[in-house]
KERO-388261 format. One record per residue (C-alpha): x, y, z; residue number from 1; residue in three letters. Coordinates in Angstrom, 3 decimals, decimal comma. Example, Ala and Ser with C-alpha at 12.3 -4.5 7.8 and 13.67 -1.06 7.14 Angstrom:
2
<rec u="12,300" v="-4,500" w="7,800" pos="1" code="ALA"/>
<rec u="13,670" v="-1,060" w="7,140" pos="2" code="SER"/>
END
This chain:
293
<rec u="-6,482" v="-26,984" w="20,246" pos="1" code="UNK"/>
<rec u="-8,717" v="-29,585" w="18,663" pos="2" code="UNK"/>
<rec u="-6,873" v="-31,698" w="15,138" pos="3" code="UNK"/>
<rec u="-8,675" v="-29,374" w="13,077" pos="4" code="UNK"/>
<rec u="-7,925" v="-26,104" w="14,687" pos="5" code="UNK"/>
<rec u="-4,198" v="-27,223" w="14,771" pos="6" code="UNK"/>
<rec u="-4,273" v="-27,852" w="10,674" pos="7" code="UNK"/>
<rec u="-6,222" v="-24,936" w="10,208" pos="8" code="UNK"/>
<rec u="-3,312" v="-22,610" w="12,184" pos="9" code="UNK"/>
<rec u="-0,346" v="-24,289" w="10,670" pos="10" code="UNK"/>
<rec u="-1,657" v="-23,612" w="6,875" pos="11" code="UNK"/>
<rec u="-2,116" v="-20,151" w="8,087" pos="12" code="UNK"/>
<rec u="1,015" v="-20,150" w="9,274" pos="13" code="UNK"/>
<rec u="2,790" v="-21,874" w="5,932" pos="14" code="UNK"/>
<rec u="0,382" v="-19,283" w="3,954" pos="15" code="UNK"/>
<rec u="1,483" v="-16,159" w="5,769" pos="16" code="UNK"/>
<rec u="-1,698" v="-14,949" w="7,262" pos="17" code="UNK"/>
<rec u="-1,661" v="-16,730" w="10,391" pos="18" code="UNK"/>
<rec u="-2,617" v="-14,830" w="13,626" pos="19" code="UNK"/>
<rec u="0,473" v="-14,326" w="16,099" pos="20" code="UNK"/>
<rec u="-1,194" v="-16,540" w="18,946" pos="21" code="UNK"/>
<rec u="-3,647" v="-20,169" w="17,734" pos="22" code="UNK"/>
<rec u="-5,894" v="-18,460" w="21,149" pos="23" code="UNK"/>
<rec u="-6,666" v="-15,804" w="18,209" pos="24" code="UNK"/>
<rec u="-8,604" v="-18,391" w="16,474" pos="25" code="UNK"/>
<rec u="-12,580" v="-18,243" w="16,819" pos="26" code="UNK"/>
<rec u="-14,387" v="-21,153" w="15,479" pos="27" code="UNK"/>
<rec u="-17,892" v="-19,684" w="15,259" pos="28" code="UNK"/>
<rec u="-18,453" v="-19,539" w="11,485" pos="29" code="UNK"/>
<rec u="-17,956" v="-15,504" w="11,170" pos="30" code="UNK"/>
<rec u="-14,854" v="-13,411" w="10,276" pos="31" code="UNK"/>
<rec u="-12,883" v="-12,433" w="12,970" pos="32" code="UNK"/>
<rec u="-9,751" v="-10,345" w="12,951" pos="33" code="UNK"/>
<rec u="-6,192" v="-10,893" w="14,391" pos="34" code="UNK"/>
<rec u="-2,747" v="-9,696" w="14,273" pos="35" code="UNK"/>
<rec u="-0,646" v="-11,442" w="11,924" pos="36" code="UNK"/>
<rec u="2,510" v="-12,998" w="13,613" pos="37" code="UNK"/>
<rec u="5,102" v="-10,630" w="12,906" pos="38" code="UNK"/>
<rec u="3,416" v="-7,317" w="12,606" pos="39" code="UNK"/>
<rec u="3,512" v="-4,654" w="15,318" pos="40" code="UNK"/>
<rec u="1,222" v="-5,039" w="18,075" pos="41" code="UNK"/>
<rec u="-2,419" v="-3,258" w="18,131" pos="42" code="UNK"/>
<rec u="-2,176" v="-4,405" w="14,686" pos="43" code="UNK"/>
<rec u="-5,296" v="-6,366" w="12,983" pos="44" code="UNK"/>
<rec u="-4,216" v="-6,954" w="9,322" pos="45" code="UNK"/>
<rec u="-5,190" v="-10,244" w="9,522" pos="46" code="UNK"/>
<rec u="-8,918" v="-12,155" w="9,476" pos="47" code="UNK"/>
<rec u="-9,726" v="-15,328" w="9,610" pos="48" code="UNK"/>
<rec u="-13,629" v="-17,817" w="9,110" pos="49" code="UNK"/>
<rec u="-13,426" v="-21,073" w="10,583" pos="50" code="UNK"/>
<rec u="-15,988" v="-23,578" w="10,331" pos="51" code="UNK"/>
<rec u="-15,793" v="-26,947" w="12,817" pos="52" code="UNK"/>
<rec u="-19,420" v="-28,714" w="11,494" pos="53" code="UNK"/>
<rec u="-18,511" v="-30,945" w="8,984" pos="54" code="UNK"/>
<rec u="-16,843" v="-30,944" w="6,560" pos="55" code="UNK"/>
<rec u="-14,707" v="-28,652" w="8,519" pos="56" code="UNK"/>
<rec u="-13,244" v="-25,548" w="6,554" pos="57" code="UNK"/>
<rec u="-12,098" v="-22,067" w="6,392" pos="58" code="UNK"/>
<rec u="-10,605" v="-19,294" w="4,771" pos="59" code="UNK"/>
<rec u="-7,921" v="-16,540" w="6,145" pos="60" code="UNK"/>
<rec u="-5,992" v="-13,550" w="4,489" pos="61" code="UNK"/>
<rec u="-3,618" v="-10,936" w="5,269" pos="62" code="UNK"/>
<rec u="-5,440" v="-7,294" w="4,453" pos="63" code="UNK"/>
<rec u="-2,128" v="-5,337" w="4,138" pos="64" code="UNK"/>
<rec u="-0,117" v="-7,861" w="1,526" pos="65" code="UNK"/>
<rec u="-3,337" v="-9,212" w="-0,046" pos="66" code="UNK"/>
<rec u="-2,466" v="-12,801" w="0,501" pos="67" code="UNK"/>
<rec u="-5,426" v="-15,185" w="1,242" pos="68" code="UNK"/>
<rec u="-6,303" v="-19,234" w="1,054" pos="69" code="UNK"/>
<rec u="-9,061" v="-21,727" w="1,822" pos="70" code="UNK"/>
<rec u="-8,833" v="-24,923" w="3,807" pos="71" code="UNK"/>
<rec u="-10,620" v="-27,807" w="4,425" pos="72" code="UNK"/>
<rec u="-10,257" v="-30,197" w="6,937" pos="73" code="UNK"/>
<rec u="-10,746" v="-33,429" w="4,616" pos="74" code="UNK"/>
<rec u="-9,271" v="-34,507" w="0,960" pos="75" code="UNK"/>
<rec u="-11,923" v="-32,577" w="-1,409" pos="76" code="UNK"/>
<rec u="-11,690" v="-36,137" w="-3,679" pos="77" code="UNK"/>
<rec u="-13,225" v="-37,552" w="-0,244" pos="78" code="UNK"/>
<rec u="-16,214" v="-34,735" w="-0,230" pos="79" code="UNK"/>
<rec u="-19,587" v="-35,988" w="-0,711" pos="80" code="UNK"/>
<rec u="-21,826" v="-34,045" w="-3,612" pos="81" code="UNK"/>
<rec u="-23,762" v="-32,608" w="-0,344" pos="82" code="UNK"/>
<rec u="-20,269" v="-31,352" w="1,441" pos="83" code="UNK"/>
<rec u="-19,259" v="-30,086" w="-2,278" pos="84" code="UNK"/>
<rec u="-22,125" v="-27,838" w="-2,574" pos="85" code="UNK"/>
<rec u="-21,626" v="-26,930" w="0,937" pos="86" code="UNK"/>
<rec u="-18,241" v="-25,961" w="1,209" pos="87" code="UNK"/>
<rec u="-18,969" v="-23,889" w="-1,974" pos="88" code="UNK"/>
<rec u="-21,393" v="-22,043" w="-0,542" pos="89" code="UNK"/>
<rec u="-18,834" v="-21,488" w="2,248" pos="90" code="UNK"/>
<rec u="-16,410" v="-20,338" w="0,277" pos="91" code="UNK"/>
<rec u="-18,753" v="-17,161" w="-1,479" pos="92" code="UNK"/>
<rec u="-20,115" v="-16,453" w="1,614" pos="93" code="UNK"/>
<rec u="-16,595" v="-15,828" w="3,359" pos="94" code="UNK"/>
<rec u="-15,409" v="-14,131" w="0,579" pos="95" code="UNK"/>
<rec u="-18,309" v="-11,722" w="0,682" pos="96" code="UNK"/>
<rec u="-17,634" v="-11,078" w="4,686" pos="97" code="UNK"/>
<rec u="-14,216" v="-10,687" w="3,584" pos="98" code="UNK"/>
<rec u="-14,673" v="-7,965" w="0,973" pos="99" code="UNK"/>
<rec u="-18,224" v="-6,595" w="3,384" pos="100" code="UNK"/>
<rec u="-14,936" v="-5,988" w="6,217" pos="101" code="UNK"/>
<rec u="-12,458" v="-4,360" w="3,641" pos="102" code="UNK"/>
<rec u="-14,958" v="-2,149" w="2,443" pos="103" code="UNK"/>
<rec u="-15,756" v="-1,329" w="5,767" pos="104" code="UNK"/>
<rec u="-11,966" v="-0,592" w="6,785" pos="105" code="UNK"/>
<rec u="-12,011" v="1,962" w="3,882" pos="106" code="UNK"/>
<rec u="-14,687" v="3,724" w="4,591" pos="107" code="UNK"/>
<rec u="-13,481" v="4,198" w="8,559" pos="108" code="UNK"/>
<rec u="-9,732" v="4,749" w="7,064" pos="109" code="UNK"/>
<rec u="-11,236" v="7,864" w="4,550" pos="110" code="UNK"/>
<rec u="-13,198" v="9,062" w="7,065" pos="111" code="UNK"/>
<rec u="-10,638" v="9,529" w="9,927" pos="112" code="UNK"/>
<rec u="-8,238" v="10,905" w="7,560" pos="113" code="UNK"/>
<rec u="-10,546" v="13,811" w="6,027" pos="114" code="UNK"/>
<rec u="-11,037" v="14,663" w="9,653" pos="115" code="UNK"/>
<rec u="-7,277" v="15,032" w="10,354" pos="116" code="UNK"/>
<rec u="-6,210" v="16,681" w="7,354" pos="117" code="UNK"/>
<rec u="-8,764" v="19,044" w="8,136" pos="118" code="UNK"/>
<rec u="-7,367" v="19,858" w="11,304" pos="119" code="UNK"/>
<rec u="-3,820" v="19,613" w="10,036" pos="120" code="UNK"/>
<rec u="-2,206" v="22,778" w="9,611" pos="121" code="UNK"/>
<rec u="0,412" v="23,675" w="7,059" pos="122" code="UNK"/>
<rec u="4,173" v="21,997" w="7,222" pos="123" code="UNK"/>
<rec u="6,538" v="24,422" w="8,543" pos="124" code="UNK"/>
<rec u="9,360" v="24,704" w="5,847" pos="125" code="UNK"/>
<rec u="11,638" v="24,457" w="8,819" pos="126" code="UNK"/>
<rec u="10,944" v="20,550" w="9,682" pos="127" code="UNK"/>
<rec u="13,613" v="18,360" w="9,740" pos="128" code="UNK"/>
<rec u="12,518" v="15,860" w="7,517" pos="129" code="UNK"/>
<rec u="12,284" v="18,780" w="4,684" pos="130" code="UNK"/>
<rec u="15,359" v="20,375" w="5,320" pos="131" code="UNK"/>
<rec u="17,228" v="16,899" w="5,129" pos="132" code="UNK"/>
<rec u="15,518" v="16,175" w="1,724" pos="133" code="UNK"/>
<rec u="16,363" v="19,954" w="0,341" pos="134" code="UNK"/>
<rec u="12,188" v="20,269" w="-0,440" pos="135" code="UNK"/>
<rec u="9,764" v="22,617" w="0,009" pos="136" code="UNK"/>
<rec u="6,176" v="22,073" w="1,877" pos="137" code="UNK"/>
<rec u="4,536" v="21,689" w="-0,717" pos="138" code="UNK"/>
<rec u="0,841" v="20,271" w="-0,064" pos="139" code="UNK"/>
<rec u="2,513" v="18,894" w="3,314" pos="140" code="UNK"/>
<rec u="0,230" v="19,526" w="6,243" pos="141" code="UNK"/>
<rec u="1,730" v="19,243" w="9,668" pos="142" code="UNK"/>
<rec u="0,385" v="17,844" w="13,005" pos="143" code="UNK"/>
<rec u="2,309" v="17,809" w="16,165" pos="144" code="UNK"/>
<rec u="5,779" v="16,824" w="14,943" pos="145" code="UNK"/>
<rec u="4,428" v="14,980" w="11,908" pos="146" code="UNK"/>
<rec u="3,998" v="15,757" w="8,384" pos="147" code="UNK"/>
<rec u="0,627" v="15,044" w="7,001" pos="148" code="UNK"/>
<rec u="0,433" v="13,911" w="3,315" pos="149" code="UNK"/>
<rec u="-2,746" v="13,136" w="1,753" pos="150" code="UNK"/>
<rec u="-3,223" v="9,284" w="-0,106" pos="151" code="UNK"/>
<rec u="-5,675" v="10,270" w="-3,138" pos="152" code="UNK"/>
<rec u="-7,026" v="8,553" w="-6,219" pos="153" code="UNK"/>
<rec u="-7,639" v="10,260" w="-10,133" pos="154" code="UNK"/>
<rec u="-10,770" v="11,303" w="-9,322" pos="155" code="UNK"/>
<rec u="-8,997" v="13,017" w="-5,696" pos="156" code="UNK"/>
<rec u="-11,045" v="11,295" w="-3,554" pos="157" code="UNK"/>
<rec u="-9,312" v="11,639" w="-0,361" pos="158" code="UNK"/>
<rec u="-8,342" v="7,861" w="0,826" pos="159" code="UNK"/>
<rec u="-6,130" v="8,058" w="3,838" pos="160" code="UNK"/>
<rec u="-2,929" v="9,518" w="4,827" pos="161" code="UNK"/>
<rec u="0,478" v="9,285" w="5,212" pos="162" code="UNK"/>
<rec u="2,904" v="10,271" w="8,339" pos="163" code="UNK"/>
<rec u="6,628" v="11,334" w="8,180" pos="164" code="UNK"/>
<rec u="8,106" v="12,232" w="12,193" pos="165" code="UNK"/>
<rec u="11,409" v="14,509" w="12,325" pos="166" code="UNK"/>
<rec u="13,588" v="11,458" w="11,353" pos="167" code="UNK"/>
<rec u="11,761" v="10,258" w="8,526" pos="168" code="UNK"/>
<rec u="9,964" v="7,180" w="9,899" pos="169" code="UNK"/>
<rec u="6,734" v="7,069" w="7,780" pos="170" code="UNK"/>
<rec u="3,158" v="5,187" w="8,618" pos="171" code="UNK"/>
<rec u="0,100" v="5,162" w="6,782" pos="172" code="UNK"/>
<rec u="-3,536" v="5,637" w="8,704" pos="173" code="UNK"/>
<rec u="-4,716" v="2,077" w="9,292" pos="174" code="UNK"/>
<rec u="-6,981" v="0,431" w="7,037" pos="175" code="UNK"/>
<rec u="-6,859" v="2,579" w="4,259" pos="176" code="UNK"/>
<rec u="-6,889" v="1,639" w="0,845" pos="177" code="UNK"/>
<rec u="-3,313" v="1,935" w="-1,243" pos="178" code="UNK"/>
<rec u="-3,508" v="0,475" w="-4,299" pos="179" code="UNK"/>
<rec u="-3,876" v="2,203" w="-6,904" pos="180" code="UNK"/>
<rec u="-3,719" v="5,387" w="-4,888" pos="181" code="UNK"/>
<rec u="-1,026" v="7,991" w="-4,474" pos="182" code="UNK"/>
<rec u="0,373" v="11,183" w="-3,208" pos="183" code="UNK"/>
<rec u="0,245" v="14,660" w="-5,487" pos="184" code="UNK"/>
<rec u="3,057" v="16,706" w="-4,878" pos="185" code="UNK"/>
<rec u="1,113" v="19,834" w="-6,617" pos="186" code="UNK"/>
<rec u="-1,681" v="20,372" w="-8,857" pos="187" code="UNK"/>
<rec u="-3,560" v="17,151" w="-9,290" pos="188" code="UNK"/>
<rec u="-3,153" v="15,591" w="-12,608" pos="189" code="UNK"/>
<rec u="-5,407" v="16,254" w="-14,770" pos="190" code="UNK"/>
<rec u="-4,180" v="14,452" w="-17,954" pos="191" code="UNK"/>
<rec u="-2,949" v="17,435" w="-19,707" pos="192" code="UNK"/>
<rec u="0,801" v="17,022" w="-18,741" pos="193" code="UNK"/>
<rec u="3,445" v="13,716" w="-19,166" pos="194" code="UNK"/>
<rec u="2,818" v="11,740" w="-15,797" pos="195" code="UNK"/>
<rec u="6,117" v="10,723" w="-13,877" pos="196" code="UNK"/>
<rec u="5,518" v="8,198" w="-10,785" pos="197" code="UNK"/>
<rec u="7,787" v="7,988" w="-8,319" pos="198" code="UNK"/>
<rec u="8,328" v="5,825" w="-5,259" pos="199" code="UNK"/>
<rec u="7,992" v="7,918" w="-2,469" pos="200" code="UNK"/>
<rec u="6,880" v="11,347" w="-1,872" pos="201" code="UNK"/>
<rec u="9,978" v="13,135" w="-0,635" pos="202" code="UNK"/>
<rec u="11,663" v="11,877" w="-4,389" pos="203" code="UNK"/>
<rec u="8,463" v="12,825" w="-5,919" pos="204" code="UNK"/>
<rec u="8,848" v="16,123" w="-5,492" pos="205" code="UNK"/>
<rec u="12,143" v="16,631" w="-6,186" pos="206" code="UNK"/>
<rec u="11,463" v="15,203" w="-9,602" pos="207" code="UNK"/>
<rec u="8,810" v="17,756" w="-9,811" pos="208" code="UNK"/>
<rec u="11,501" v="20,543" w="-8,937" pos="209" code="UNK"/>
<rec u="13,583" v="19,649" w="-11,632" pos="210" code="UNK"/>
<rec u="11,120" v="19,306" w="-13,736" pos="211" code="UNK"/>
<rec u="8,483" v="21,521" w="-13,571" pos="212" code="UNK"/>
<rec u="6,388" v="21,611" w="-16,657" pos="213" code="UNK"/>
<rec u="5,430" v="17,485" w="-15,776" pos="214" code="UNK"/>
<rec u="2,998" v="16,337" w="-12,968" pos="215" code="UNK"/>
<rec u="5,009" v="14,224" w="-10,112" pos="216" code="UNK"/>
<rec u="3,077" v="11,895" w="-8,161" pos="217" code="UNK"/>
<rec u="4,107" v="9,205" w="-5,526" pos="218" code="UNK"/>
<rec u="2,924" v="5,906" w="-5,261" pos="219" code="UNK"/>
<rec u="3,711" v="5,255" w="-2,093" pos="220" code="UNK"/>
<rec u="5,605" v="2,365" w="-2,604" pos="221" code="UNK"/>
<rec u="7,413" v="0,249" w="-5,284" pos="222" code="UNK"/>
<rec u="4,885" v="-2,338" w="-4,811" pos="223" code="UNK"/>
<rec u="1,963" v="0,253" w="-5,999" pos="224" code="UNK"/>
<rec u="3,765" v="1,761" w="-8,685" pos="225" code="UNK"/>
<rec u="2,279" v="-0,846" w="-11,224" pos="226" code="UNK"/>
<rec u="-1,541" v="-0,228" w="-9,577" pos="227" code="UNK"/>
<rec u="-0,590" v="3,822" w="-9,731" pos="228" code="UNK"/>
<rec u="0,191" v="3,502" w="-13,388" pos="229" code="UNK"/>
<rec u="-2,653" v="1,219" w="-14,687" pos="230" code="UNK"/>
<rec u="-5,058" v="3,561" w="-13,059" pos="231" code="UNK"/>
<rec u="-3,453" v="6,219" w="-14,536" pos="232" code="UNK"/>
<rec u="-3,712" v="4,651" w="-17,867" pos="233" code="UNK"/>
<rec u="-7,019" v="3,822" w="-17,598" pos="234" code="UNK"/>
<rec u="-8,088" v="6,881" w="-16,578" pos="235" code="UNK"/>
<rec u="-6,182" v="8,764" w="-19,154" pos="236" code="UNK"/>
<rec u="-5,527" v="6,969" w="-22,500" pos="237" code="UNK"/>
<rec u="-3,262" v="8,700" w="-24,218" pos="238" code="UNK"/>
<rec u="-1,073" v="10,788" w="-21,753" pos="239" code="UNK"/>
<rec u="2,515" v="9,691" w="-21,460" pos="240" code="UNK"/>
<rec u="3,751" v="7,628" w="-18,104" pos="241" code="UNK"/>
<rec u="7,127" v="8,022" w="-17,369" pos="242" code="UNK"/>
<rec u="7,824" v="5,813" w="-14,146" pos="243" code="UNK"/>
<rec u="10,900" v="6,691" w="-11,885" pos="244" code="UNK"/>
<rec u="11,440" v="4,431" w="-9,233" pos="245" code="UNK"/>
<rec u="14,101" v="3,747" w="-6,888" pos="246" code="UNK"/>
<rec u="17,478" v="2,221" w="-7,518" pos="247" code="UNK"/>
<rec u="17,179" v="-0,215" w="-5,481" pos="248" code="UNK"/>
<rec u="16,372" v="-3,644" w="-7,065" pos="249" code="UNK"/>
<rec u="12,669" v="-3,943" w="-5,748" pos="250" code="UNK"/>
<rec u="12,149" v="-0,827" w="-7,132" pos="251" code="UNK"/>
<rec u="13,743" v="-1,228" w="-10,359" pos="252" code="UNK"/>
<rec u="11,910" v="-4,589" w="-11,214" pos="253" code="UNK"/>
<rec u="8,607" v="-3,307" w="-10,081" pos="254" code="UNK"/>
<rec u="8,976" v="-0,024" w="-12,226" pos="255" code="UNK"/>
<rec u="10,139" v="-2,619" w="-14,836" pos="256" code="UNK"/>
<rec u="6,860" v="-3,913" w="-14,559" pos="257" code="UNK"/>
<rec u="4,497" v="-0,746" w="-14,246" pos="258" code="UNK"/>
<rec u="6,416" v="0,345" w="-18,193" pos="259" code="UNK"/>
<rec u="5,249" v="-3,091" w="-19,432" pos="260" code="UNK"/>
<rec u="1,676" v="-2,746" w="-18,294" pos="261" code="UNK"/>
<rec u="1,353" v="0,623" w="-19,252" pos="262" code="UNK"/>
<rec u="3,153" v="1,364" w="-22,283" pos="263" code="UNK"/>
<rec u="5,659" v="3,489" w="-20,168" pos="264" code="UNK"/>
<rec u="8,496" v="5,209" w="-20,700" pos="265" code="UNK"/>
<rec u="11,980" v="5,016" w="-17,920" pos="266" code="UNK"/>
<rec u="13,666" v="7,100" w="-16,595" pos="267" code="UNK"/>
<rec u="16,865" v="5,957" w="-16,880" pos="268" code="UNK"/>
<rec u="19,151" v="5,781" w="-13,692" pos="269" code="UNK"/>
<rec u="22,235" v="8,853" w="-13,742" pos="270" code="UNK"/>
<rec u="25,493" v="7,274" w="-14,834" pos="271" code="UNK"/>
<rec u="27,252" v="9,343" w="-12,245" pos="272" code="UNK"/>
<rec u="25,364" v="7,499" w="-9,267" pos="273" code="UNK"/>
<rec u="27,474" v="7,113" w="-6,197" pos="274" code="UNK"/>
<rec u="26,783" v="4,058" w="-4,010" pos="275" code="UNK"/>
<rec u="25,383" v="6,290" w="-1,296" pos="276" code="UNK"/>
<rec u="22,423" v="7,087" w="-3,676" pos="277" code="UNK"/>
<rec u="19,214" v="5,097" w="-3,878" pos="278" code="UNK"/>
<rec u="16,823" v="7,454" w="-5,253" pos="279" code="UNK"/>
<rec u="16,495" v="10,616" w="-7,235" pos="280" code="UNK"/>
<rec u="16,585" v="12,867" w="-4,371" pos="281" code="UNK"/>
<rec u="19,572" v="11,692" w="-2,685" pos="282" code="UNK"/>
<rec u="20,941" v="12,058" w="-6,289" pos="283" code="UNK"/>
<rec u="19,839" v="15,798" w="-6,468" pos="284" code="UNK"/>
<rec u="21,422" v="15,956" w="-2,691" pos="285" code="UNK"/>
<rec u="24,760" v="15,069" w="-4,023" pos="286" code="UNK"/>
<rec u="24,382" v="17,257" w="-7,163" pos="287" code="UNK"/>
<rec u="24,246" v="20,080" w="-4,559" pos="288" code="UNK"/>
<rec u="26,631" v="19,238" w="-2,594" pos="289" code="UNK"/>
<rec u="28,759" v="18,718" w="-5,623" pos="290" code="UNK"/>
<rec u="28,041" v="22,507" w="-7,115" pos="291" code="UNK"/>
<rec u="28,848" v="23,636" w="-3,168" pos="292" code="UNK"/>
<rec u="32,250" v="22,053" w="-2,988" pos="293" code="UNK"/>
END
């Protein structure tokens, strides 16, 4: 690779959105994907401008963790008033391809998934994955050995989808859009009932088994549990949030931080927790087991 191609790679690298291989860079002035070193292969989170004419410059991000930089192959004190106004321009235009892509991503991500959730039939109560976590079908869908779950917004616009096999490994579709989004377990809220948000879906719902008169959603992930909430605040003012998140530090500092956004209430972890518990429905497993002993 040329000097600047070689800078350009090892601030993607340092800014985690570089590609896996510097033979993934194209230096052609448009936005190119490319799998970001570390992800599994046939992945394309990553994308990536690169401009060689002078000055030279670029811009790269990382679609699944939202990360993203500019670079520029000179000093900006050392930029002309011309290369100013031109590595401006740059800089809007790439983030419009950027954004132009995303959207794009979404749309194919939505799309795809209506088609399989229509064809999805529904979740045998007998799967594995549902008998381990003591739940019930629910919405669940199933196809082949996988259960289907459906990745909505307040308005339940259908978004994408998630996948749970027989032993609980879980994958989204790829390319959808997750935050802010989240899983029903029932009825979709509607704002009439006090919202609890969970982590994930299998907890979700056994939340909403204990608790039946409240509307259980999951937001996928700790990460999206402060996204899930502010949407749910701003689409509902006045309903209460009550966010119940895993037990697990990352979870308990980013449901920390959904209650602060939103004005939320906690759910406060069980005294009685063993150390084999990290959520609420391997708490509600050992509860049962418990009563059965």
């Amino acid at each position: 690779m040329d000097d600047h191609r070689t800078e350009f790679f090892n601030d993607l690298q340092f800014g985690g959105v570089g590609p896996a291989s510097p033979s993934a860079l194209v230096a052609d002035g448009l936005l190119h994907r490319h799998r970001i070193e570390g992800d599994k292969p046939g992945s394309l989170n990553g994308w990536h401008v690169l401009h060689l004419d002078s000055p030279a410059s670029g811009a790269a991000g990382n679609w699944r963790t939202g990360a993203r930089l500019t670079w520029c192959g000179k000093r900006l004190q050392s930029l002309t008033a011309s290369e100013r106004a031109l590595l401006s321009q740059r800089i809007e235009q790439d983030r419009k391809r950027a954004q132009e892509a995303q959207e794009a991503r979404h749309r194919d991500a939505a799309a795809k998934a209506a088609r399989i959730w229509a064809d999805a039939a529904p979740a045998s109560p007998r799967h594995p994955y549902l008998e381990r976590k003591g739940i019930a079908p629910g919405i669940a869908r199933q196809s082949g050995a996988s259960l289907v779950l459906p990745v909505v917004d307040f308005s339940g616009a259908l978004h994408g989808l998630q996948f749970i096999d027989e032993q609980g490994g879980k994958r989204f579709i790829s390319g959808m859009a997750k935050q802010g989004h989240f899983i029903p377990t029932g009825k979709a809220p509607d704002g009439t009932r006090t919202l609890y948000i969970a982590e994930g879906w299998a907890t979700a719902a056994t939340i909403q088994a204990m608790r039946p008169n409240v509307c259980t959603i999951a937001a996928c992930d700790a990460g999206n549990l402060p996204s899930v909430a502010t949407a749910a605040r701003r689409t509902w003012g006045g309903v209460p949030i009550v966010i119940a998140p895993d037990f697990d530090k990352v979870g308990q500092e980013k449901g920390r931080e959904a209650c602060t956004q939103v004005g939320g209430h906690w759910l406060p972890t069980p005294a009685d927790l063993p150390a084999s518990c990290t959520d609420w429905n391997d708490w509600r497993q050992f509860q049962r087991q418990g009563v059965a002993s």
